[in-house]
C-alpha positions in Angstrom: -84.1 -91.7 -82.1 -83.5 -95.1 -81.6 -82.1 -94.6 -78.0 -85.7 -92.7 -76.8 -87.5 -95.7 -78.6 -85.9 -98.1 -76.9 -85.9 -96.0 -73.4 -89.7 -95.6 -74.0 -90.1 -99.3 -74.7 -88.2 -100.1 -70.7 -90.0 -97.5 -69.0 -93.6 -98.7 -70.5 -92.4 -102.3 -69.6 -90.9 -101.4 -66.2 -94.1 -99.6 -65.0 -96.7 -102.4 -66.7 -94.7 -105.2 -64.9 -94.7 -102.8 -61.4 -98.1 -102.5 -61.8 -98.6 -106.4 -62.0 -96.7 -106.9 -58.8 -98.7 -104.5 -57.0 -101.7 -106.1 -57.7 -100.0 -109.7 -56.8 -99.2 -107.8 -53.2 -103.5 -106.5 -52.8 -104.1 -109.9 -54.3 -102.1 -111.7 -51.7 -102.9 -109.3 -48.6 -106.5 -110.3 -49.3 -106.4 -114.0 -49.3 -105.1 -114.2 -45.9 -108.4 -112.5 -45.3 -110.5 -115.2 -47.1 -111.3 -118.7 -47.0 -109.4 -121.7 -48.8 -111.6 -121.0 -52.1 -110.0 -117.6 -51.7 -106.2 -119.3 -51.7 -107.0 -121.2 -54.8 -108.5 -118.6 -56.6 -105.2 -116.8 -56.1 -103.6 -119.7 -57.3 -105.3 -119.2 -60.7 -104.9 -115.4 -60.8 -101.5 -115.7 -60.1 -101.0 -118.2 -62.8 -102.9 -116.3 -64.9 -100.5 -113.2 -64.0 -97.0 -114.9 -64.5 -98.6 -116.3 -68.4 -99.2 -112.2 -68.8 -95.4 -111.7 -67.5 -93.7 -114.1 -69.7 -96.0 -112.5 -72.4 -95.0 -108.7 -71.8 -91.0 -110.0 -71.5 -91.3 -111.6 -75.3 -92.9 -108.5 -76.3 -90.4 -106.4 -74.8 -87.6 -108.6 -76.1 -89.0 -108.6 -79.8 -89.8 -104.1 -79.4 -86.0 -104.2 -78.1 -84.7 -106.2 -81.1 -86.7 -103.8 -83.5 -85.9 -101.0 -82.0 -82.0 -102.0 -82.1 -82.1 -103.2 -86.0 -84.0 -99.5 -86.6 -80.8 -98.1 -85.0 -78.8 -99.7 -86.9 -80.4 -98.9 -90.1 -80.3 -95.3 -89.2 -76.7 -95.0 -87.9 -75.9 -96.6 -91.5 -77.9 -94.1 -93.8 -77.2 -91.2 -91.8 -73.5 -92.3 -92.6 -74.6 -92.3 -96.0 -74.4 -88.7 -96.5 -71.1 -88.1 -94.3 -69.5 -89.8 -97.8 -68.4 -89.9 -101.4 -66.3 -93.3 -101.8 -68.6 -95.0 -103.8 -67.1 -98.3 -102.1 -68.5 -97.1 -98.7 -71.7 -95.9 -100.3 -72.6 -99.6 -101.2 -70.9 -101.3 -97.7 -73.3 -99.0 -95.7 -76.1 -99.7 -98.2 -75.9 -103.1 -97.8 -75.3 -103.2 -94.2 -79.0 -101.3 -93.4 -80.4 -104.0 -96.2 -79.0 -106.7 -94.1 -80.5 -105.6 -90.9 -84.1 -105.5 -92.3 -86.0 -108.8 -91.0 -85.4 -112.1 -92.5 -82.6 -110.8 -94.9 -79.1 -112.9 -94.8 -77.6 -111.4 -97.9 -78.0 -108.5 -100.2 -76.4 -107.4 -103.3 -76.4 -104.0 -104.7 -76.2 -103.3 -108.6 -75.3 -100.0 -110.2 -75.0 -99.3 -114.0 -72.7 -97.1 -115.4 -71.7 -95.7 -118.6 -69.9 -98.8 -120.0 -72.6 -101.2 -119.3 -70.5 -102.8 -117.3 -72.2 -102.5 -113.7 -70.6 -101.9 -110.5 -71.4 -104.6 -108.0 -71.5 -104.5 -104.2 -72.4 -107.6 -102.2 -73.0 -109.0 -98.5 -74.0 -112.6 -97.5 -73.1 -114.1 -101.0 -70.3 -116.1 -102.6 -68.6 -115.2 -106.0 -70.8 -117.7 -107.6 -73.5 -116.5 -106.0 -73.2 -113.0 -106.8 -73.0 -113.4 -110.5 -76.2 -115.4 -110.4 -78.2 -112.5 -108.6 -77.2 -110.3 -110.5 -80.7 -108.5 -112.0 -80.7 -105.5 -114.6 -84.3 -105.3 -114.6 -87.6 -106.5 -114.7 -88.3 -109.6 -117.0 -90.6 -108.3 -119.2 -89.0 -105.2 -119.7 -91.2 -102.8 -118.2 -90.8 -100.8 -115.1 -91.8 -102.8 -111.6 -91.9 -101.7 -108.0 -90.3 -104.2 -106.8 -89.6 -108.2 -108.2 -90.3 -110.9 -106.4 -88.0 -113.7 -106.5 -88.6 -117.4 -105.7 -85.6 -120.2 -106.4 -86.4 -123.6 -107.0 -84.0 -126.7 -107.0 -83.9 -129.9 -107.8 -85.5 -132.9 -104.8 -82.5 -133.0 -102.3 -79.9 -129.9 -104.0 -80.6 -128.3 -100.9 -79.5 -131.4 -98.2 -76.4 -129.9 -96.6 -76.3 -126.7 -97.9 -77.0 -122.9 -97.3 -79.0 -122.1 -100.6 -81.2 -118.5 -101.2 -84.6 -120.2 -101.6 -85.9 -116.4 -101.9 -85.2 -112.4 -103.1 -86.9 -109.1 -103.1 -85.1 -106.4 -105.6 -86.3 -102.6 -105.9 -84.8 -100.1 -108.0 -82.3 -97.4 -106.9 -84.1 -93.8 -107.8 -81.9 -91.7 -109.1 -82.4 -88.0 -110.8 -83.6 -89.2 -113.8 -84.9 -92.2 -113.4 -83.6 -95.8 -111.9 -79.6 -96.3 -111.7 -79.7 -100.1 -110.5 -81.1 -102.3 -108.4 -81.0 -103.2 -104.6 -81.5 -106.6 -103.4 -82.0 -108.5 -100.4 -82.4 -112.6 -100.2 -83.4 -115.6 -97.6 -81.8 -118.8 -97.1 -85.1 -120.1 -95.3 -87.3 -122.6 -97.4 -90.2 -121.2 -95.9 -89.6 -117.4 -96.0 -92.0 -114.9 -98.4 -91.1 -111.3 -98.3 -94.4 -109.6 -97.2 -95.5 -106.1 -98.0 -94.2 -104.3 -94.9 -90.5 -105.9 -96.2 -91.1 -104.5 -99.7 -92.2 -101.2 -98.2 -89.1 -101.0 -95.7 -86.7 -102.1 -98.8 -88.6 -99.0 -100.6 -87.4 -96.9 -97.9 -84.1 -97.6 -97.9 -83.3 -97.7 -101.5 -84.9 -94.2 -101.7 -82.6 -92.9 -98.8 -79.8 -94.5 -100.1 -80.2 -93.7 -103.7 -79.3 -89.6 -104.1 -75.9 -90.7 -101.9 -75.1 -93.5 -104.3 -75.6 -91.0 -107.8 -73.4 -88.8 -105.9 -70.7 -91.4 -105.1 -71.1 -92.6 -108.5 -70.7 -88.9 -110.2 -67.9 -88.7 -108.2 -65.9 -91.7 -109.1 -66.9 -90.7 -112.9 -65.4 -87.7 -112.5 -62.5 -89.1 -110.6 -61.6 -91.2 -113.4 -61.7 -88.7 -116.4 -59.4 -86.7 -114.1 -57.0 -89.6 -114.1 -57.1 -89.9 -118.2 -55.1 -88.2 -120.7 -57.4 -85.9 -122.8 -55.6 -87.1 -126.3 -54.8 -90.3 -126.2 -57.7 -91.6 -123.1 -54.7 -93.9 -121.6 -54.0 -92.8 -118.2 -52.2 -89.7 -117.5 -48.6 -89.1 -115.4 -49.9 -88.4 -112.2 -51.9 -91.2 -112.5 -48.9 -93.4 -113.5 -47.2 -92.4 -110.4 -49.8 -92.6 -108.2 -50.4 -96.3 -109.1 -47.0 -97.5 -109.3 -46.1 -96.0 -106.1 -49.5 -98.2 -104.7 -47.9 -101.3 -106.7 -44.4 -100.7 -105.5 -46.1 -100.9 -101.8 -47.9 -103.6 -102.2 -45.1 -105.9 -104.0 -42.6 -105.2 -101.2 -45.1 -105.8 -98.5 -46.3 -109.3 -100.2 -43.2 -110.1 -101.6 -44.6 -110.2 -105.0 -43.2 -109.7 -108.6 -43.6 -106.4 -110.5 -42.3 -105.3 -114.3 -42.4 -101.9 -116.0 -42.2 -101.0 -119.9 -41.1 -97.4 -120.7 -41.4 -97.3 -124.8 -41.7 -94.3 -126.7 -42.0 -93.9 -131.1 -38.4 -94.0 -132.6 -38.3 -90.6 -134.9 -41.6 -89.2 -133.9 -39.9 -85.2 -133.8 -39.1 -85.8 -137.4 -42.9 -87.3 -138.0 -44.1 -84.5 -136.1 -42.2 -81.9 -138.1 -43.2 -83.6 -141.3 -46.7 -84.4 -140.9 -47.5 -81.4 -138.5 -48.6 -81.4 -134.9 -52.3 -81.9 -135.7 -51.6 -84.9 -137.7 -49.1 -86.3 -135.2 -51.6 -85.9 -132.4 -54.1 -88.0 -134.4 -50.5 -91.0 -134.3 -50.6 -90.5 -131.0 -54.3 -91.3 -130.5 -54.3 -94.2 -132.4 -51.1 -95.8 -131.3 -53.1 -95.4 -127.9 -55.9 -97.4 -129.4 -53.4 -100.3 -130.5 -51.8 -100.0 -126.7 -55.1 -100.5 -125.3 -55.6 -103.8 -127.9 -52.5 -105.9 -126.6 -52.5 -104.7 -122.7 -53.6 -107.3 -120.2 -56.8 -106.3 -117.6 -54.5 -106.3 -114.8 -51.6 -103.9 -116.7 -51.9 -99.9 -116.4 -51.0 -98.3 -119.4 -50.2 -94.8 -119.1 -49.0 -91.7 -121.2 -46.0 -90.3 -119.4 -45.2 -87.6 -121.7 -44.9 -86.3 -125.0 -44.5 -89.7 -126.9 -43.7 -91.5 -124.2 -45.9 -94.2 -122.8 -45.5 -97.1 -120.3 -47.2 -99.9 -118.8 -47.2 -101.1 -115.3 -47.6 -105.3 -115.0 -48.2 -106.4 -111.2 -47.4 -110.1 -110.9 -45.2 -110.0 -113.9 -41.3 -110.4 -114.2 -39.5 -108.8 -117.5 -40.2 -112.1 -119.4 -43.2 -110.8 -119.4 -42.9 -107.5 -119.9 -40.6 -108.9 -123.0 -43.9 -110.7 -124.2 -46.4 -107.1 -124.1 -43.0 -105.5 -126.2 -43.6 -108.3 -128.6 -47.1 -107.7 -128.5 -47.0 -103.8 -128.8 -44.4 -103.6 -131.6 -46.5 -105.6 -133.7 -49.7 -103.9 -133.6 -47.4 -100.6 -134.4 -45.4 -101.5 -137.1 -47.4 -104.1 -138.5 -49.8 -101.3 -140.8 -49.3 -97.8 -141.4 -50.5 -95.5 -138.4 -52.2 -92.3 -139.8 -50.0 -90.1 -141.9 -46.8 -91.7 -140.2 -46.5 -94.8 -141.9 -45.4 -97.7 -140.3 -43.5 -97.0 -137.1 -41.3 -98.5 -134.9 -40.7 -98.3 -131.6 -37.9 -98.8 -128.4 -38.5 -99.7 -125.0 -36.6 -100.0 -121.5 -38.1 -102.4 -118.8 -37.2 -103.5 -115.1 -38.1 -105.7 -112.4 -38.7 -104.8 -109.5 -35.8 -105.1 -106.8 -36.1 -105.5 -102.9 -34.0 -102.1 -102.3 -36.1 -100.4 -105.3 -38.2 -97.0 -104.4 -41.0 -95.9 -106.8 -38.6 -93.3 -108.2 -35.7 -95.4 -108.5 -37.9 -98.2 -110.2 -39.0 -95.9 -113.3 -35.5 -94.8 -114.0 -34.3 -98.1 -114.2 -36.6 -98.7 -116.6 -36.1 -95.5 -118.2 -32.8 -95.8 -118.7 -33.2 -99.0 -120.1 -35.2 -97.2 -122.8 -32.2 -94.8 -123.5 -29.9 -97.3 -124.3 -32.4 -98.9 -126.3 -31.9 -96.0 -128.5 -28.4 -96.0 -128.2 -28.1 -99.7 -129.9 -30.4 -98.2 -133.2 -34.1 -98.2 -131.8 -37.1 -100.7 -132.6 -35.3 -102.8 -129.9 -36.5 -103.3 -125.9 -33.5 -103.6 -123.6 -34.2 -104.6 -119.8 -32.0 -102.8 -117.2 -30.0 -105.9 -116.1 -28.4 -106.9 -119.6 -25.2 -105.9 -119.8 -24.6 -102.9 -122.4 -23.5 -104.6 -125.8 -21.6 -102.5 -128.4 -24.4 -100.8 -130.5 -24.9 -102.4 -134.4 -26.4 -100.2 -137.2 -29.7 -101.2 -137.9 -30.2 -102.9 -141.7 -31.8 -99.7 -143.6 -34.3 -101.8 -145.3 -35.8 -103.7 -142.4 -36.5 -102.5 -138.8 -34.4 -104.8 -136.6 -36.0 -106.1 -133.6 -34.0 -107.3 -131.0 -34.2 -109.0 -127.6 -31.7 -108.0 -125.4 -32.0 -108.7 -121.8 
């Protein structure tokens, strides 16, 4: 589309500007013919002919540069549908926003289910972004489209790039609006005009059935990636991720810990309390997990009672820390119909000749001889095996071997 535009556009040019040298050639052919007021009439007309020129060339300029920004805007939507990464969904959003007139940055916000909403932007800083961040209108009502207008303090503005303006629609989605997308101006003298708001209009409502789908997607990706009991991640997950971390440790040469801990006696809790009941421990050691993990760690169920946590950037002092951190909020009150537990955990670092596999049973082996020295202990895979001790029957030892 954008290629017969801009071919119609050359050939309406080509055959406007023929047509003025044609007349230039009768023009000149008859002032040979005719007296000196002829020749200085020429003069005029052919003043008057190149103004007309230089007119038609910035037209045809500006028609090329709006036809090429209209291609681009098309290439990007029609993209829109070729995917379902919700990532690419926003890039290609933003890049069509970005090539609408006087826009030099655009943000794209999405809500989703934990009010938390996902954030896409082009043109703006980190700073930036969390200021233009909008959630809706001001008064709480539904708009077409908000108008935004930034003022700063006399002289904020000397030496810097600052958005002085912003126009923000809403993203349609099936049921109503799913977020906002915005586009803003660093010129002081810049006003978004209706044709802008109309053209944003456009493109949010091309854009928006792709970006509920991308979003659906990723939704439905993630509960995929959760265990149904306990709502940590689930195995596949956990292997998925830490052969990702593994990768990305060795290729930047940057630290990476694992924790493999599991309940000490859960078979006989399950066999005394019944499996129903020792689901419900399960669940709600989960819960304390989630409490005492960091953002950055991945805490995962691996199997049965078994659960461990992945910690990019992290050595085994730190994983020692979490094991601190996990056996308290376990044994420090009764969980469901178990009572208080306990539990035992193996951990590693990661080494230069380490594989994903080989990584995990390091730390899993760790875990084992964790049991071996009497449970409610961690032990990292590079202490040296000590002679187990019986643990004191009326308090649950907690040791730090490493």
């Amino acid at each position: 589309m954008a290629a017969v535009t801009t071919t119609t556009v050359l050939v309406a040019a080509g055959a406007a500007l023929a047509t003025l040298v044609l007349v230039s050639l009768v023009l000149l052919v008859r002032s040979r013919r005719s007296s000196r007021g002829g020749e200085e009439q020429l003069v005029e007309l052919v003043s008057e002919m190149n103004a007309r020129m230089e007119s038609m060339v910035r037209e045809l300029s500006d028609s090329l540069e709006r036809a090429q920004e209209e291609g681009r805007r098309n290439r990007y939507l029609t993209e829109l549908a070729g995917s379902i990464d919700l990532d690419e969904v926003l890039s290609r959003t933003l890049e069509a926003a970005g090539a609408l007139p006087g826009v030099d940055a655009g943000l794209v916000s999405i809500s989703t289910d934990d009010d938390k909403p996902i954030v896409a932007t082009l043109g703006l800083s980190t700073e930036e972004a969390h200021r233009q961040v909008i959630t809706g209108p001001p008064d709480g009502h539904e708009a077409r489209a908000i108008s935004l207008v930034y003022q700063y303090p006399p002289g904020a503005d000397a030496g810097t790039d600052l958005v002085h303006s912003g126009l923000a629609v809403p993203v349609p989605g099936e049921t109503g609006p799913i977020g906002f997308l915005s586009v803003y101006s660093r010129s002081p003298e810049h006003r978004y005009a209706e044709d802008e708001i109309r053209e944003l209009e456009e493109l949010s409502q091309r854009a928006g059935p792709a970006i509920e789908n991308a979003r659906s997607f990723r939704e439905a990706k993630q509960l995929a990636d959760l265990d149904a009991l306990t709502g940590l991640h689930n195995r596949r997950y956990f292997h998925e991720t830490l052969a990702r971390e593994v990768a990305r440790a060795h290729r930047y040469g940057r630290s990476l810990a694992l924790i493999v801990f599991d309940l000490d006696d859960f078979k006989a809790i399950n066999d005394r309390i019944g499996h129903l009941a020792g689901d419900a421990v399960l669940a709600e050691t989960a819960e304390r997990v989630k409490d005492v993990v960091r953002s950055a760690d991945v805490a995962c169920r691996v199997g049965g009672d078994e659960f461990s946590v992945i910690l990019p950037e992290s050595t085994t002092g730190d994983a020692d820390q979490l094991y601190h951190r996990l056996l308290g909020a376990v044994s420090s009150r009764p969980v469901g119909q178990a009572g208080r537990l306990s539990i035992s955990a193996g951990m590693a670092e990661l080494r230069e000749d380490d594989n994903p596999t080989a990584f995990f049973e390091r730390a899993d082996e760790a875990l084992y001889r964790a049991k071996e020295r009497g449970k409610g202990q961690v032990v990292s895979h590079e202490a040296p095996l000590e002679p187990a001790e019986p643990p004191d029957e009326e308090e649950t030892p907690v040791t730090n071997a490493r």
